[in-house]
C-alpha positions as CSV (number, residue, x, y, z in Angstrom):
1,X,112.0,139.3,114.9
2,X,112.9,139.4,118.7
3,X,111.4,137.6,121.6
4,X,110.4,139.4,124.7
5,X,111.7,138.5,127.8
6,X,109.8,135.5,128.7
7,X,108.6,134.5,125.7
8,X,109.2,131.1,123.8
9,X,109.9,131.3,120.7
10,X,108.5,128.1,119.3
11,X,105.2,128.3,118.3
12,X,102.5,126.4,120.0
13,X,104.7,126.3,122.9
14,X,102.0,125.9,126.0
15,X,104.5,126.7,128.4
16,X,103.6,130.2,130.7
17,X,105.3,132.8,129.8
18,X,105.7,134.2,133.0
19,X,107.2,132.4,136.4
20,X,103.8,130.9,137.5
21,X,102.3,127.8,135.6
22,X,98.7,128.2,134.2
23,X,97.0,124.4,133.2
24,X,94.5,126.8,131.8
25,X,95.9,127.8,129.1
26,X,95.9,124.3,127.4
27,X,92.7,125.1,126.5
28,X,93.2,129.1,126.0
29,X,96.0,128.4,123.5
30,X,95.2,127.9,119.6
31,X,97.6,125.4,118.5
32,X,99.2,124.1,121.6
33,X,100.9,121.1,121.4
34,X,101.2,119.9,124.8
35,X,96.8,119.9,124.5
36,X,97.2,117.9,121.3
37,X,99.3,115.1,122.4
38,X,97.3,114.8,125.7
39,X,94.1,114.3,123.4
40,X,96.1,112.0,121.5
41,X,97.9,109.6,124.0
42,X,94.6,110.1,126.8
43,X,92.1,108.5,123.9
44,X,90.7,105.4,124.9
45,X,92.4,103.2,121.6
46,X,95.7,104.4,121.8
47,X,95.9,103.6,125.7
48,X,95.0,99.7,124.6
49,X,97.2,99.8,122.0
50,X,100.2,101.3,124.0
51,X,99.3,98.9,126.6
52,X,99.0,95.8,124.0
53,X,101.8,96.7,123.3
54,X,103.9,96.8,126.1
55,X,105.6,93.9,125.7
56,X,105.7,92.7,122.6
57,X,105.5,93.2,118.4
58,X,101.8,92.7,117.1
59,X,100.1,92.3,113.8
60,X,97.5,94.7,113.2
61,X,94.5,91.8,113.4
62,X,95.8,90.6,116.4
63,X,95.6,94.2,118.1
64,X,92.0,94.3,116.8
65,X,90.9,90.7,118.1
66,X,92.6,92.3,121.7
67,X,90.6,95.4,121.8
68,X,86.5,94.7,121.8
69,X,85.0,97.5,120.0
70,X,87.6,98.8,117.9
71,X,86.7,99.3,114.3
72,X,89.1,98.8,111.3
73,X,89.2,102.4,110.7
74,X,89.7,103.7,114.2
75,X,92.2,101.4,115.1
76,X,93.8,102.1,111.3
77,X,93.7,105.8,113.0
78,X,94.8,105.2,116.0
79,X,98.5,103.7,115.0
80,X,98.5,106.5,112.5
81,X,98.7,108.6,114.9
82,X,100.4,106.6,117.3
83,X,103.4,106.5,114.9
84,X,103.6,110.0,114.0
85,X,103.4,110.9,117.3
86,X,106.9,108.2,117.7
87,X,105.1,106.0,119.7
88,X,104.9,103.3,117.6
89,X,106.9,101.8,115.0
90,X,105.8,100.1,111.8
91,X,107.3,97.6,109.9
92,X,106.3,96.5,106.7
93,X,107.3,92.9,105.5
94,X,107.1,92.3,101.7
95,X,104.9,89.1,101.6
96,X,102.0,88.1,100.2
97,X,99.4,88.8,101.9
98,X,101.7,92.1,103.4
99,X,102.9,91.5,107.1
100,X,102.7,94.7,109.2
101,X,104.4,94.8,112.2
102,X,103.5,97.6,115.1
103,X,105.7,97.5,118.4
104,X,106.0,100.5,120.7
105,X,109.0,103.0,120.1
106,X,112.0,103.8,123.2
107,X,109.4,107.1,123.6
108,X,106.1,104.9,124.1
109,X,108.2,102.7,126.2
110,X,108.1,105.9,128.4
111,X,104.7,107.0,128.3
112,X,103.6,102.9,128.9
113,X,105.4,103.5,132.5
114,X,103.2,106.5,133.0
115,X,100.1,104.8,132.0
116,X,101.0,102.2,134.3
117,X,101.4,104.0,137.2
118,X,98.0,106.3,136.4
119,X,96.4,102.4,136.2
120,X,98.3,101.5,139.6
121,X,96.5,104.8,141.3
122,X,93.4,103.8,139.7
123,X,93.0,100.3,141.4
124,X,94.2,101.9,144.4
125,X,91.4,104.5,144.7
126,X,88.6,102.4,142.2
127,X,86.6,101.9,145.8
128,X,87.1,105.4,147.0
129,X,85.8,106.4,143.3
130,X,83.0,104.0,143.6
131,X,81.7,105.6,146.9
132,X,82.0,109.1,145.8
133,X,79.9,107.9,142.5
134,X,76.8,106.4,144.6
135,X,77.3,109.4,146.7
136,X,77.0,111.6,143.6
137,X,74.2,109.8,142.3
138,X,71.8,109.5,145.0
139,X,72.5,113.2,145.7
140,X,71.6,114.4,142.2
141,X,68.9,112.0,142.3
142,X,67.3,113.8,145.6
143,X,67.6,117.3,144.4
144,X,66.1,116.2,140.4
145,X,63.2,114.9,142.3
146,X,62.9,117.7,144.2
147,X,62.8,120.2,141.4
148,X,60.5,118.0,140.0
149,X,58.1,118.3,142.8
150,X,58.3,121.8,143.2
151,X,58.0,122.4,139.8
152,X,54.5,120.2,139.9
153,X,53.8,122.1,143.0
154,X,54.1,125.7,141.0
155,X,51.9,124.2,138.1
156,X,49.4,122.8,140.9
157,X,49.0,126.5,141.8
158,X,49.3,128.0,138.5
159,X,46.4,125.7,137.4
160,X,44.4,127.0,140.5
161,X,45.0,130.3,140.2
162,X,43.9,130.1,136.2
163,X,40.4,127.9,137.0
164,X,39.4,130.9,139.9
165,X,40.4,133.4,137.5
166,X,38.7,131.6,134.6
């Protein structure tokens, strides 16, 4: 098989093809990885957990006391997928009960400084988002209950139009 000019040859590669880069096609492109660990990694659990993680090991009941509104399965999930992906490491101790061990890998180490510094611009700008939200809201507020009133307006006249006809 040969690869055209331009063309990865890994599948599920999300990278253009051509010399211009295209966000779109995370979305266009069946399989894409780069979509699949941005689902993954973006999800509200594994941030905690990453985050939780940050600096030290944890027991899986401690990470679920930590993060309100977790259930057992989704945060059973969550490091599932956490460790595939490399992020996390388990260790297994044989006791009884079992100790499990979770602690983030050299690669979540990584993405932890990214989710710091997307955390770092999100306290910087929270009041800026704040504004724009009321702004938002009392905007979309005004025209609903404008469509509202026009839309009692045209059933005002629809109603008048049907008592002179009927």
């Amino acid at each position: 098989m040969t690869v055209e000019d331009g063309t990865s040859p890994t599948p599920g590669y999300c990278a253009d093809t051509g010399t211009d880069y295209d966000v779109s096609q995370w979305d266009t492109r069946e399989g894409c990885e780069v979509r699949q660990i941005l689902d993954r990694v973006a999800d509200k659990w594994s941030l905690l957990v990453i985050a939780l993680l940050e600096r030290r090991t944890l027991r899986f009941t401690e990470l679920r006391r930590a993060i309100d509104g977790v259930s057992q399965r989704m945060l059973a999930r969550t490091l599932r997928h956490l460790e595939r992906d490399g992020l996390v490491s388990r260790t297994v101790y044989a006791t009884v009960p079992p100790r499990v061990d979770y602690r983030l890998t050299d690669l979540g180490c990584t993405l932890h400084e990214t989710i710091k510094s997307l955390v770092t611009w999100t306290e910087a700008h929270q009041s800026e988002i704040a504004t724009a939200r009321a702004t938002y809201d009392r905007r979309t507020a005004a025209e609903q209950a404008e469509a509202e009133r026009a839309a009692a307006e045209r059933d005002a006249v629809a109603r008048r139009v049907l008592t002179e006809l009927g």
